[in-house]
N, C-alpha and C positions, 0 to 999 in steps of 0.2 A: 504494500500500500504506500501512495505516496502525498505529501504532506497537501501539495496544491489541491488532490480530489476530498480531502476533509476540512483542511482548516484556511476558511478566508482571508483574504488581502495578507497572506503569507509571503514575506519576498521571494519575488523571480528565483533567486540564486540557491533559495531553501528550498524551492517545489518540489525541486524531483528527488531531495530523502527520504530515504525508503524507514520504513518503521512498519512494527508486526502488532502491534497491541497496545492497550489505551489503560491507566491505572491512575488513579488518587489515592490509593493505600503504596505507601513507599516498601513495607513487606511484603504487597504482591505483586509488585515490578518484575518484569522479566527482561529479557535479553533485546533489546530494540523498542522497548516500551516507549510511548508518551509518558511523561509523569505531570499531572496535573494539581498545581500546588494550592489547594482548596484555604482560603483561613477561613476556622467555620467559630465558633463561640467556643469552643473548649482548646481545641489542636491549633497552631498554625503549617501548612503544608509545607511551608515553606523553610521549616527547621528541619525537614526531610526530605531536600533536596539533596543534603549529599549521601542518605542510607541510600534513597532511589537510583546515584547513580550507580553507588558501590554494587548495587543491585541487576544494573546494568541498561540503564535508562541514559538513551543518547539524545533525548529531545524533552526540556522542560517549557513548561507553559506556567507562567504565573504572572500576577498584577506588579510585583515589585523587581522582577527581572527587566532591563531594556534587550529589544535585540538584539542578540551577538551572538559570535559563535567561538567558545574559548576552551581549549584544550580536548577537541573532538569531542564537545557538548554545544547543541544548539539552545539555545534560551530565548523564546519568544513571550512578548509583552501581549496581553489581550485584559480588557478591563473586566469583563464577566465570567472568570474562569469557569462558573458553575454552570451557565448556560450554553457557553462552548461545550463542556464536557457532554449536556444532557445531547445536543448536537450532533456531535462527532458519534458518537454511542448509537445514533440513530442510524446514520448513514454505513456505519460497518456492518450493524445487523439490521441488513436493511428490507429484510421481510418481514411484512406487516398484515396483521387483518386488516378485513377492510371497512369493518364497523366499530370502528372504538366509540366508547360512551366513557364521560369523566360525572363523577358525582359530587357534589363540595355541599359543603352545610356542615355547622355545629353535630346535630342531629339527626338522627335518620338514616346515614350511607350507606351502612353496613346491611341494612334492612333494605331498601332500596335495590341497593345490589345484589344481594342473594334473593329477592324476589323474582326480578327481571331473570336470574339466572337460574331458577325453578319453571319460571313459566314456557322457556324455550326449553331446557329437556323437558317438559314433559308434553310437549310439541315436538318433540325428539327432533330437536331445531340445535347443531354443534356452537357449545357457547361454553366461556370461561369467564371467569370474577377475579380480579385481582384486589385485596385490599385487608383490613383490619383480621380479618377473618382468614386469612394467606390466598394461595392460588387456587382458584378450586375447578377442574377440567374433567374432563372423561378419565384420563390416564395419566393427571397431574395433583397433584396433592400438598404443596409448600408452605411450611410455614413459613413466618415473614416479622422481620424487626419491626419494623416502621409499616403504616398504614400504606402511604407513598415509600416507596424504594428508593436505593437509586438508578439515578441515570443506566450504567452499563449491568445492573442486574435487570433490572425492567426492561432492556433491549434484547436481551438475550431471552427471558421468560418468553416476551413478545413473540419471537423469532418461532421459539421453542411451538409455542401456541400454533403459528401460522403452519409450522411444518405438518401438523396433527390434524389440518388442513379446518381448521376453526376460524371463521370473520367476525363474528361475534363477540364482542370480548367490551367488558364494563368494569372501569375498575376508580375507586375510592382518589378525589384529590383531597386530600391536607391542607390546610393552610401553611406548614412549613413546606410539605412536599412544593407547591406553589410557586413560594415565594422567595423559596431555593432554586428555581430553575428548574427540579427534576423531572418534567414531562416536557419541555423545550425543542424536545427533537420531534413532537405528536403536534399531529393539526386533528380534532375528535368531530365525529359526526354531529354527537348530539352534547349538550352539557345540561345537567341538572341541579341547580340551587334548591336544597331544602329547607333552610332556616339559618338562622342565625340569632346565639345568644353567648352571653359570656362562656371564656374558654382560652385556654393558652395566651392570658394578658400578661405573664412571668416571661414570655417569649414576643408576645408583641405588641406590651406597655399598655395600650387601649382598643376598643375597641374599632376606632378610625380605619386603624393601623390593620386590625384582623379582618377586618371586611376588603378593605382595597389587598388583602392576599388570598382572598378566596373569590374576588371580581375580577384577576388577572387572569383566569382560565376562560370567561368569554370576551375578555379585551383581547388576549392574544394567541388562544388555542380554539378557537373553532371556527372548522372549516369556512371559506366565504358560502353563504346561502345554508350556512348547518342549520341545527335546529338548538334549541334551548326550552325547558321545560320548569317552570315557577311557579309557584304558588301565589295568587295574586292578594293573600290576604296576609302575604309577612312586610311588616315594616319596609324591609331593601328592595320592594316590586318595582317601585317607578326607577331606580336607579339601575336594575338591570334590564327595564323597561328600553331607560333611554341608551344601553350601551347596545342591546339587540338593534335599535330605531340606527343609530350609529353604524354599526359592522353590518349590516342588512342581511340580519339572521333573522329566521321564523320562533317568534315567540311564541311555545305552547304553554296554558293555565290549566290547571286541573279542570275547571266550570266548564272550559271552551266546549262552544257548539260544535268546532271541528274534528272536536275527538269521536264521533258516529253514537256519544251514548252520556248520559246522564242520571244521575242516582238521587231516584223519588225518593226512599225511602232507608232508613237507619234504625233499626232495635239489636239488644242484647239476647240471647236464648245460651243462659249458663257461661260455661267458657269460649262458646261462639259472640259471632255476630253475623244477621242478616241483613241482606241487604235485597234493595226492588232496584234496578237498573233497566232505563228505557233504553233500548237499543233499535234501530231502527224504524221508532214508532210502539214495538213491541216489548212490552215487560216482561224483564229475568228475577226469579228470587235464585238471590247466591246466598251459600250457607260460607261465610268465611270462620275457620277455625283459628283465631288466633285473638290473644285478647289486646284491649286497649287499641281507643278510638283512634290515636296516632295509628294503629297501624294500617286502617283505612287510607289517608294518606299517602303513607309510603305505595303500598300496594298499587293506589290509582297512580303514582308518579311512573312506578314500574310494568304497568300497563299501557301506556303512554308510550312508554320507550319501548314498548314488546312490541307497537304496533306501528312505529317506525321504524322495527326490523325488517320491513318485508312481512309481517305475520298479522293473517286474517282476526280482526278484533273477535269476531263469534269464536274462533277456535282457541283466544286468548282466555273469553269468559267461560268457556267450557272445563279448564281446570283449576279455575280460583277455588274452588271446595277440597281440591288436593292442595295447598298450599300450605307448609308447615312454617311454624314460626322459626326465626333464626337464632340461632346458637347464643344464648345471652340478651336476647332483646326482647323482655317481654313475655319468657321463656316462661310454661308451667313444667316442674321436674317432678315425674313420677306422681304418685296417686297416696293416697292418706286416707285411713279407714276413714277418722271420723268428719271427713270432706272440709277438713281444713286444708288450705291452698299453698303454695310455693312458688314464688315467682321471684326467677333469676332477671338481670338486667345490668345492662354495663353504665348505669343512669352515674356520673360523676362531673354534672356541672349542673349548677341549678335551677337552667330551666328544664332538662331535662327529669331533674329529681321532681319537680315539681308538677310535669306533665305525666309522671307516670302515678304518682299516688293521687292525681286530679282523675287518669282513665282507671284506674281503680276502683276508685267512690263512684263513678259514674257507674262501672257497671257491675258493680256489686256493693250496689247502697243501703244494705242492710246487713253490713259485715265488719266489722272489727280490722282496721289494718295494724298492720305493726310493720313498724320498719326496720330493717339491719343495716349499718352503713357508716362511712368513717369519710374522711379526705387523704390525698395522697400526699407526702412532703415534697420539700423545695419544688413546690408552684404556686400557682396563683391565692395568695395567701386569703385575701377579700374574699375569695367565695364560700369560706369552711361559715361564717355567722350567718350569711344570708342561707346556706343548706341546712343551718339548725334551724329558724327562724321557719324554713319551709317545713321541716321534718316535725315540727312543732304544730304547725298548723293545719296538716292533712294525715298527719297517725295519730294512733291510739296510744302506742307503745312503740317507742325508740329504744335498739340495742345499738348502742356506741362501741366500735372496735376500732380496730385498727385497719387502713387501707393498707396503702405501698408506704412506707414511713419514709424510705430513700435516707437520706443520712439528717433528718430533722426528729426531734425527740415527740415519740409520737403521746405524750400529756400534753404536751405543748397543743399539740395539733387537736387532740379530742377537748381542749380548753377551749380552742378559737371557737369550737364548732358550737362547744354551749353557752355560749356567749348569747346566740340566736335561740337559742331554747329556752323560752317563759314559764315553761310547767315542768320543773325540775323533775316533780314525780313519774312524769312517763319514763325517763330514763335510767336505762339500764345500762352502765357502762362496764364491760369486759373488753379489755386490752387482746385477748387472744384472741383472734377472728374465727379459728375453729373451735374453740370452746363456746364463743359467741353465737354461731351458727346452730352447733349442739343443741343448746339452752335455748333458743329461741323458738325453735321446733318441737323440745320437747313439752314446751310449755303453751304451745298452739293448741287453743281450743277448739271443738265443733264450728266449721263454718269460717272461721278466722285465716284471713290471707296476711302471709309473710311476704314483703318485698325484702329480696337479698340485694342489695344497688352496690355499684362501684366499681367492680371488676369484672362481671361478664362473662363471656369465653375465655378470659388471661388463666394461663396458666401455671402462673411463677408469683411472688409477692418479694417484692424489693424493701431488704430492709438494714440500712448501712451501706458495707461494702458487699454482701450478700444477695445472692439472688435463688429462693428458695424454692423447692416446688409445691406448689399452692391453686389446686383448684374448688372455687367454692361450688361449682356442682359434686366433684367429690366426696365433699363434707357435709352437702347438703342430703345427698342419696345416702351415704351411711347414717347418718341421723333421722332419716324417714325410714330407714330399712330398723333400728332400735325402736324408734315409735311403733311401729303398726306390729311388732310383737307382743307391745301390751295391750292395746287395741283390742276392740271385740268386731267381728264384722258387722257385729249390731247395732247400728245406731244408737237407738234410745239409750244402752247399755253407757257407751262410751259418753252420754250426755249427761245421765243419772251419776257418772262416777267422775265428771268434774262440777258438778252443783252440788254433791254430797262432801266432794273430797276424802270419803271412802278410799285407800289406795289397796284396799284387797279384795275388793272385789271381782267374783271368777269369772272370766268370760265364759263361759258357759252358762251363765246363769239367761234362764229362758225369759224375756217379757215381751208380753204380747201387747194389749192395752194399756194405756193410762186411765183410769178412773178415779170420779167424785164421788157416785155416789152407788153404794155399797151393795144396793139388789142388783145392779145391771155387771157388778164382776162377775169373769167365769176365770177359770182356771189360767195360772202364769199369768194375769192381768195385776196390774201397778197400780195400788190403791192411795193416792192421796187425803191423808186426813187435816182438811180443810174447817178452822175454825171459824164459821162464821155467826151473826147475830142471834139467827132461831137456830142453828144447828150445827152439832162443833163434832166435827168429821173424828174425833179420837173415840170417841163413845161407841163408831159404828166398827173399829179395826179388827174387832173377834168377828161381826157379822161379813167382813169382805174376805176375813180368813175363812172364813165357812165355805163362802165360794167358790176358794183357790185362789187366792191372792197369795203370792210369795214373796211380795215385795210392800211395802208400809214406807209410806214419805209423812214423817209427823216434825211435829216443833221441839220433843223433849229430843234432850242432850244427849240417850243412849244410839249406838251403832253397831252393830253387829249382830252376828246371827242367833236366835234364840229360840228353840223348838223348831228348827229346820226354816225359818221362816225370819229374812233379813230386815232389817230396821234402822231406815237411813234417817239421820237429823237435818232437816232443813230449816235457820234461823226463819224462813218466808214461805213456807208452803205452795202460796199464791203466786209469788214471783217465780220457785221452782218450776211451779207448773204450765206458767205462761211463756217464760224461756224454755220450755221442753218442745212445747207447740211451736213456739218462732223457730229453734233451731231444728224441728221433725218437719216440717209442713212448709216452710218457707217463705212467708205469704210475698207478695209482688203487688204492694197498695203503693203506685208512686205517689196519690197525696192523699194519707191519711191525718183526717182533724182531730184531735179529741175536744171537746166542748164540757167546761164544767161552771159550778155558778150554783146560785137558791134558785132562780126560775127561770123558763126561758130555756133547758136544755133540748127540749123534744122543738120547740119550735125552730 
């Protein structure tokens, strides 16, 4: 290869050196390499210019080099090292699909992307994902540092892709990725803006700052005539409004008329969501399986972009009911006798924290949350009070752990956070994230959903100079695997024995009914003795034993079994019994009044 067919306004007299390979790590230089001398915030390259040549690097490129050529080493001067590198990287491995899609937004990408990348296999349509989540291909599998890569692995993946004879291909930008240059050498079909909220202001001071590096993928990576895909109800709409009006790209909105189809109707059905979708005139009801309203959203951005592949919208809506949720977003893990919930998420900034225990309440508004969740050290230090402050205002109960501590002492770090926390008593602070996870599961009740937030799919938790391995699905599945062996598959049972606080009681024990009143028990039926004005339910407990009642809910203090026949204490009888009904029966009143007062209630 020679220097003229890669690197521009290179001089005449340098062009036709020959050079084999292109490096910024001066340890993987080889024999006729470029070495590309990067200063990034930690390393300067340029202190390893002379490992690189010892290494055998006969052509350097950096900002603080002039032209020259001294002692059989060329040194050429270029101001954007990192944008040349992303460049050069292109043009060597220079086969490409020929549908790239870039994805940018705070929120959302990862979900986005492996949506889009579900709905074409299962259109059996060859398509790849590059991003948070690693490579993920027919016959590619990579895990991956950085959401964005760099330049010369991302050209090589690329290439890799194209060989495997895939055009298809979507994959996650960064705002460092970005504003690093690393996608430099890509011109993208489509680009998709999901949102934007605070997030990496330890890297890019303000927020000014973090939006003009994630507006620099439709100012200067897509294609002329590409498309672009936004949300017209975020904040940053007219600004990437007028950069589309600008570069004379097709603006798509989720609402648009021009997408062939629009969505009458929205309800919750458990851990689903349906949806009534007019398409052509004609109404679809789609069951989507995946909870929290965000992920409608994402889904419809990923639709959008499925149907500027080349692929028929009808055949696109035909698998939204097979669409699984993504690895950490949202995620319910494994199943709980007593239909208390789990939900994993990589929610670690606070609008995100905020929109997930917001689609929570929404669509399990008669349910207890509790939350798990910490901040990670050396970042953006501002956001650990305002996620208390959230964590405060939409759970029930807060378990405070620890995130990624990185080399910040992590009291410190769970101090910031309670700072924002006004009801001290929800919280439960454990330091140890797997004891944390433990204890918070084993302490879920009927019906009661756990948000785990912070970490996600991550596999490792950084703590010092350490990088350990740590997955809180792991810990989450072996903690739910301990619970459901005490567990009864009985409902009622597993209800009775956290309003009793009873801890011996046998799961084998049989109940059938709940009753009040005392001629209508038959056998294995739960007789509640209910004190009231003309009639005080303890007087009737021989008469519902006669019947076959095995089980007595009274007010005195004793518990345990006494002539074959068990005798559970409840301070509230009443309350026992109406919490049995909510958490058996379920009921779904979205607006229930109660009406009280001396007169006037019946009218």
């Amino acid at each position: 290869m020679q220097l003229k067919d890669f690197i521009p306004n290179v001089k005449k007299e340098f062009g036709k050196i020959f050079f084999s390979g292109i490096s910024f790590d001066s340890s993987k230089v080889k024999k006729n390499d470029i070495f590309f001398a990067i200063k990034g915030n930690k390393f300067d390259g340029n202190k390893f210019i002379p490992h690189a040549i010892k290494n055998g690097s006969r052509i350097i490129v950096s900002e603080n080099k002039s032209d020259k050529y001294k002692n059989g080493i060329l040194f050429i001067n270029k101001k954007n090292i990192r944008k040349l590198l992303a460049e050069v990287s292109s043009k060597i491995y220079n086969k490409k699909p020929k549908n790239l899609i870039a994805v940018t937004g705070t929120n959302g990408k990862s979900s986005v992307s492996d949506f889009y990348y579900q709905i074409l296999r299962l259109n059996k349509k060859r398509v790849a994902s590059i991003g948070t989540l690693g490579v993920k291909a027919e016959n590619l599998n990579i895990k991956l540092s950085n959401t964005t890569i760099d330049p010369i692995q991302l050209s090589q993946i690329l290439q890799k892709i194209k060989n495997q004879k895939i055009d298809n291909v979507i994959m996650e930008a960064s705002s460092h990725g970005l504003i690093q240059n690393r996608l430099d050498g890509y011109k993208f079909n489509l680009g998709i803006f999901t949102n934007l909220s605070q997030d990496h202001l330890d890297y890019h001071k303000n927020l000014d700052a973090y939006l003009k590096a994630k507006l620099y993928l439709f100012q200067n990576l897509i294609k002329t005539k590409g498309n672009v895909i936004a949300d017209e109800k975020i904040a940053q709409f007219n600004q990437i409004k007028r950069i589309t009006n600008r570069k004379k790209l097709k603006l798509i909105t989720l609402n648009d008329k021009k997408n062939n189809f629009k969505i009458i109707s929205h309800r919750y059905k458990g851990d689903s969501q349906i949806l009534k979708i007019e398409y052509k005139k004609s109404p679809i009801k789609l069951n989507v399986n995946l909870i929290g309203k965000i992920q409608i959203k994402n889904l419809l951005m990923a639709i959008i972009a499925a149907s500027n592949s080349n692929l028929n919208l009808k055949k696109i809506l035909s698998v939204i009911p097979k669409i699984k949720p993504v690895k950490g977003r949202f995620e319910k893990i494994s199943k709980i006798k007593n239909k208390s919930k789990v939900i994993l998420d990589y929610a670690h900034t606070p609008d995100a924290l905020e929109m997930c225990l917001l689609n929570l309440k929404e669509q399990f508004p008669d349910k207890k949350i509790i939350l798990l969740f910490g901040c990670g050290g050396n970042r953006d230090q501002n956001k650990r009070s305002k996620m208390g402050k959230i964590a405060n205002n939409y759970s029930d109960k807060i378990y405070l752990t620890n995130d990624n501590p990185r080399f910040e002492n992590p009291n410190k770090i769970r101090h910031d956070i309670k700072k924002g926390i006004k009801d001290k008593r929800k919280i439960i602070e454990i330091s140890n994230r797997a004891i944390a996870i433990s204890e918070a599961i084993k302490n879920l009740n009927t019906g009661e959903v756990l948000l785990v937030a912070g970490k996600g799919h991550e596999t490792t938790q950084d703590i010092g100079k350490r990088k350990i391995n740590f997955s809180d699905r792991k810990f989450i599945l072996k903690a739910i695997k301990v619970k459901n062996k005490y567990l009864s598959n009985d409902l009622k049972l597993n209800i009775i024995k956290e309003l009793s606080g009873f801890k011996n009681l046998p799961n084998s024990l049989l109940i059938k009914q709940a009753r009040i009143n005392s001629k209508e028990v038959k056998k294995n039926d739960i007789f509640f003795a209910i004190k009231g004005n003309q009639f005080d339910g303890n007087k009737f407990i021989f008469d519902a034993i006669s019947r076959g009642a095995k089980t007595i809910i009274h007010e005195k203090k004793f518990q345990g079994f006494k002539n074959g026949i068990l005798y559970l204490s409840l301070g509230n009888v009443r309350k026992g019994l109406a919490e049995l009904s909510n958490k058996l029966f379920n009921p779904k009143i979205n607006n229930l009044i109660a009406v009280t007062g001396t007169n006037g209630k019946s009218s």
